[in-house]
N, C-alpha and C positions, 0 to 999 in steps of 0.2 A: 581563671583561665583553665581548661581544660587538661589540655594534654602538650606537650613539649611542642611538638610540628606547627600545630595551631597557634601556640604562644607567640614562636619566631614568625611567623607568618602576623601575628597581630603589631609585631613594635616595626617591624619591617614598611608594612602597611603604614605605621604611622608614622614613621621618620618622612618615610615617602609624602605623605599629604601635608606634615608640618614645613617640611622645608618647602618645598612648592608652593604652599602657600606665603614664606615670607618674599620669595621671588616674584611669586605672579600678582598679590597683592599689595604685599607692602613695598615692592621695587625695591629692596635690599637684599644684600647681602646677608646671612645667616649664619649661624654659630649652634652647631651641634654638642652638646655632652650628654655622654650617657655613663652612668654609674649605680653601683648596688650596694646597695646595703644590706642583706640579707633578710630584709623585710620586701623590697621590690627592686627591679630594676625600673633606675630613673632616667627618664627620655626628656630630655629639656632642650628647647629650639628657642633663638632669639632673634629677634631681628631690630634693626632701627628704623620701621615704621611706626607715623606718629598716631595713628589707633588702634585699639583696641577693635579685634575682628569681631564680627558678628555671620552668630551661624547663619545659614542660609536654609531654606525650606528645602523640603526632601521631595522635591518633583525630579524623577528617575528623565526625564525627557529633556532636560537639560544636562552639557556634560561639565558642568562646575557647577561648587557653591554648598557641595556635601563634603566638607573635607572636616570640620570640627563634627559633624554628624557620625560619623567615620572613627572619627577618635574616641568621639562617647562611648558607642557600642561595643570598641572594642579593650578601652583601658580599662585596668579596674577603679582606678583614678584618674582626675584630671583638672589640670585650672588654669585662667588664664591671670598671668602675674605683669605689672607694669614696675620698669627698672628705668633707672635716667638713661635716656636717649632713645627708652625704644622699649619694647616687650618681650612677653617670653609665655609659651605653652608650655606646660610640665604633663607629665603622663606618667605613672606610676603602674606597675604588673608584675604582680604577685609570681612568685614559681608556683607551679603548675603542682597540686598535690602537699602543698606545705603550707603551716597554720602560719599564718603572721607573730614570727615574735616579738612582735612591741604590743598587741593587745593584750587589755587587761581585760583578768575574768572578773 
């Protein structure tokens, strides 16, 4: 990520479109955690719908359907994990101007 302003504006972005979509697509409820580890701050959304989402195409002329599109562009990680009773999006972003300390040289 670039620079601080932009960073917040990217997980902000992305809570915003994980959560809405466990509401508007999987009709559930959601469960937010976020936490850091000093390697990234971890954006994790879950919800109890029974699949796994799938992206949708990036036609701008429609107003859904780019929400995991959205998340790509903007995490520096991301994956989508299956848990008993339901799922979970993970998104991972780096601070802004600091090496990752868990990579190895």
């Amino acid at each position: 990520m670039q620079d601080a302003p932009e960073a917040v504006d990217d997980v902000v972005l992305t809570v915003s479109e994980l959560l809405t979509n466990a509401h508007v697509h999987a009709h559930s409820t959601a469960h937010l955690v976020l936490s850091w580890d000093r390697r990234c701050l971890h954006v994790y959304v879950s919800d109890t719908g029974p699949g796994m989402p799938t992206p949708g195409d990036s036609d701008t002329t429609k107003v859904s359907g780019r929400g995991l599109a959205i998340v790509d562009a903007v995490a520096d990680e991301w994956e989508m994990l299956r848990h008993a009773g339901g799922k979970a999006i993970y998104a991972c972003f780096h601070p802004p101007g600091q090496t990752d300390p868990h990579a190895t040289s």
